[in-house]
N, C-alpha and C positions, 0 to 999 in steps of 0.2 A: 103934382104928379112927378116932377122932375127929384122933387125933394125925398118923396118917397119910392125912386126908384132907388135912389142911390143909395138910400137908407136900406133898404133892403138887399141890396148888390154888397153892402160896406160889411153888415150883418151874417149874413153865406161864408165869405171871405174870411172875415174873423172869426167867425163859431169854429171853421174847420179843424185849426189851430189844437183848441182844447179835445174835441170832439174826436181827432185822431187817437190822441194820446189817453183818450176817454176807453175808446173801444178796446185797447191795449190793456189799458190797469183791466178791466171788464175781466180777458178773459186770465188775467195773471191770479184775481181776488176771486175766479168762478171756482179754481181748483186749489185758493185755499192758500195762496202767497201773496202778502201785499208788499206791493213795492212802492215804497218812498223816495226812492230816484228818480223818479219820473223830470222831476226839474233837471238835473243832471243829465239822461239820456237826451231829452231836446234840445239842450246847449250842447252838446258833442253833435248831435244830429247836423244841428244848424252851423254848426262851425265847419263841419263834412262837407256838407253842401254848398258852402261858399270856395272855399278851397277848392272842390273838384270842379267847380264851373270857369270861378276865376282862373285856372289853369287848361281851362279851353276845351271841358266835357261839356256837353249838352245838360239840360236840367233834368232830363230823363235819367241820366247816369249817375247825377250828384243825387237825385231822391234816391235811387237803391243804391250807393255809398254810404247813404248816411242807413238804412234799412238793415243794408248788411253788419256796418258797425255796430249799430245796436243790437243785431241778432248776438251777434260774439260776446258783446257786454253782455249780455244777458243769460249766455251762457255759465258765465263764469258768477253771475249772481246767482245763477239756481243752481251750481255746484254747490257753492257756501252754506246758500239757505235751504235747499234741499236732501243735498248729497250731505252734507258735511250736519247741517242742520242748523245754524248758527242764527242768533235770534234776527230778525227779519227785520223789525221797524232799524234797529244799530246798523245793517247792512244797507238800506236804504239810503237814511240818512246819509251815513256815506259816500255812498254813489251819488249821493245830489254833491256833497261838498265838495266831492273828487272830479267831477264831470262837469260842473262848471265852474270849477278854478282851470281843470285844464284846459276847457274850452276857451277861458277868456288868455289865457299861455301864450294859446298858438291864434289865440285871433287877433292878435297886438296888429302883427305885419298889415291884413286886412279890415282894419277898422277903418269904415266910412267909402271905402272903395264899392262903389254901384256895379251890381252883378251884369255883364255882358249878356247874360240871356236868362231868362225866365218861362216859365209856362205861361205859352198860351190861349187868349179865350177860345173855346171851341161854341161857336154859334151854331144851334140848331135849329134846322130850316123851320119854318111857319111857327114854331111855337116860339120862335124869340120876337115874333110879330105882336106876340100876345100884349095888350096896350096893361104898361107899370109893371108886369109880372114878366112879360117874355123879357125884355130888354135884363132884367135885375138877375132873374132863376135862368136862362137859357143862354146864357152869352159869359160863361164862366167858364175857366179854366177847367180839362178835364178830371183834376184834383179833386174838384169841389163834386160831382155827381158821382166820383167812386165814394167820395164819405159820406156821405146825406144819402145816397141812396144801393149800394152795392153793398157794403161793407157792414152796414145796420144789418138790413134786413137777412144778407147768409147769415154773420151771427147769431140772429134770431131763429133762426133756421136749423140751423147748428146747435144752439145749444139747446131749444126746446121739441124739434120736431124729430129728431135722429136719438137710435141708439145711442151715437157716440157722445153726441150731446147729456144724455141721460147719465154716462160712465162721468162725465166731466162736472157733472152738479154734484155726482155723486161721492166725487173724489173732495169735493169740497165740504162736501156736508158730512160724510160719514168716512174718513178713509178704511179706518179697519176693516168696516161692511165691504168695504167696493173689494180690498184687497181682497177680503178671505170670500168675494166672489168672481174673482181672479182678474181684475181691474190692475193693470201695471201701473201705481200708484206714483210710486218715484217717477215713471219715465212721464207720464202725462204732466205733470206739474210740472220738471224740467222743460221739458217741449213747449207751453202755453206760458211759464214765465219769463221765457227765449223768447218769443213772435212777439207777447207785448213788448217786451223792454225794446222790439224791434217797432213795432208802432210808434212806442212812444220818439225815438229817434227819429223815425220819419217825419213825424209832426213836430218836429224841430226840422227839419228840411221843408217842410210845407211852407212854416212860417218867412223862411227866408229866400226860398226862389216864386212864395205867390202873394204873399201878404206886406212882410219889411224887407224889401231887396235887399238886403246888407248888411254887412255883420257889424254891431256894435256889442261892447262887452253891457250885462244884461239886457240883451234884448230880448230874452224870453219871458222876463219880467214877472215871473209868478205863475203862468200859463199850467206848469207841471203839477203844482199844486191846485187850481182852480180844475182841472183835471180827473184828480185824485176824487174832491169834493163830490163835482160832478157823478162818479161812480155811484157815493153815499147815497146823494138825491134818486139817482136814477133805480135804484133798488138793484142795481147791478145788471141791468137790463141793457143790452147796447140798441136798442130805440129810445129809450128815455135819456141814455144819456147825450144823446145827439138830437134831440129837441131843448135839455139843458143848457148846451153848447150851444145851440141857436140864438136862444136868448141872451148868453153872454155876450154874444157877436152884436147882438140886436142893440144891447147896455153901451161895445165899444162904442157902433156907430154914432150910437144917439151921444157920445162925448164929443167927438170928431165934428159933429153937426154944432152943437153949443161950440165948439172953442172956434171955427168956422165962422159962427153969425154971430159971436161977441155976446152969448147970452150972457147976463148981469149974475154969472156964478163964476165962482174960483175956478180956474181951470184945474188945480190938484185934485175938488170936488169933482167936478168932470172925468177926470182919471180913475178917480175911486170906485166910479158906478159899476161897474163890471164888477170889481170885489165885495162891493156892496148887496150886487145882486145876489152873488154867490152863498153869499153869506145867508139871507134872504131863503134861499131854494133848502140850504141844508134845514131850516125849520117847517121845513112843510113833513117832512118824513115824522119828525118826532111829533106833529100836531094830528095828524091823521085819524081813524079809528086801528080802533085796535085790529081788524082785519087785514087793512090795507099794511098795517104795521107789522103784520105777518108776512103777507106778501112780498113787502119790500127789505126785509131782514135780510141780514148778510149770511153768508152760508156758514154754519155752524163750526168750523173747524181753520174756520179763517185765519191765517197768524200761529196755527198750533203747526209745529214740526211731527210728522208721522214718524212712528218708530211698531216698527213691524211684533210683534206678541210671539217669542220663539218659544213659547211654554207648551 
């Protein structure tokens, strides 16, 4: 019981991680920009957030420091890629290379230095009583129940139950149609590849005032692209991709657990599993029927720069 509470409490904790930074690409790739910085904006994130605490903010103010930073990044990425127009995977990539060289710059000073304050668990009354499940799901930072359960489900809400939802599939899928039905094309793509590049940031604060206290240079370790993945798997859904996330979380723990109790496997093996898993989840989309393969398709104009028809 004990073993699998913690397995599950380890699992919560780590899925969060990707699963932020999940909902963010979500809704950057709904309206037809993908960003490949992702890796980048969470090492600026997480560098934010150790800096702003270690100099004596609460963990409340280093997560929106790091929220904020990424918003502005983000800005200036959908200037490029959408105002300017400039091809989108080159700009990414960039941002990943630019974002975590600078992150790892200015995080010399604070390497190895344990965060003074962290979020903490917020226990909820009689359901954390709940035997193996309350102790693991109810006694978690309040982090972990805005991702898992606030954050999915408005998205889901958002972008299939609303008008506005409707304008933003549709900017992905058709821009011309949306425009010449007077959908502000440019401004919506600007605005949703702002807030993710601002997710994803935050989930580089996530990781390191709930998950790694501490800034080590890669500590994000890959996260921004298992991320990305995530999205592919999840057919761009942000409930699938935070059931995706879970499972990764699920992979970490179950390493943690082997290199713990000495199982007779390489610990590198042990590390891999999460990548391994990932790996794993991107073949179920291509293995599917051909229905589901519909379903789960990326939106038709994904990657293409809109350029308005002045004829």
């Amino acid at each position: 019981m004990n073993v699998a509470t913690g397995l599950l409490h380890t699992a919560l904790l780590a899925g969060g991680v990707p699963a932020l930074a999940a909902l963010g690409e979500v809704m950057s790739e709904r309206v037809g920009v993908i960003n490949l910085g992702v890796e980048g904006l969470m090492a600026l994130g997480a560098i934010t957030a150790v800096v702003t605490v270690v100099d004596g903010a609460n963990p409340y103010v280093g997560f929106l420091a790091a929220f904020a930073l990424g918003l502005v990044v983000g800005m200036g990425f959908a200037l490029i890629t959408v105002q300017i127009r400039a091809n989108q995977v080159l700009c990414g990539l960039a941002l990943t290379l630019m974002g975590t060289g600078l992150a790892a710059a200015i995080g010399k000073p604070y390497a190895g230095t344990p965060l003074p304050a962290v979020f903490p668990p917020v226990v909820i009354p009689y359901l954390s009583r709940i035997p193996m499940l309350g102790e693991a799901v109810f006694s978690q930072n309040i982090l972990v129940y805005v991702i898992y359960l606030v954050l999915p489900l408005g998205l889901h809400l958002l972008l299939f139950h609303t008008r506005h939802g409707l304008n933003l599939r549709a900017v992905g899928d058709n821009p011309a149609a949306a425009d010449a039905a007077g959908i502000a094309v440019q401004r919506i793509r600007f605005c949703y590849v702002a807030v993710g590049a601002g997710f994803a940031a935050a989930a580089g604060a996530y990781l390191t005032l709930c998950f790694v206290p501490s800034w080590s240079d890669g500590v994000v370790a890959g996260r921004g692209w298992i991320a990305v993945a995530l999205v592919i798997f999840a057919g761009f859904r942000p409930i699938n991709a935070v059931l995706g996330a879970l499972l990764f979380g699920a992979t970490t723990a179950l390493g943690f657990l082997g290199q713990a109790r000495n199982w007779p496997i390489a610990p590198a093996l042990l590390s891999m599993l999460p990548y391994l898993a990932t790996l794993a989840l991107l073949i179920v989309p291509a293995a599917a029927s051909p229905r589901v393969r519909r379903l789960l398709a990326a939106p038709a104009a994904l990657g293409l720069p809109y350029y308005r028809d002045e004829r």
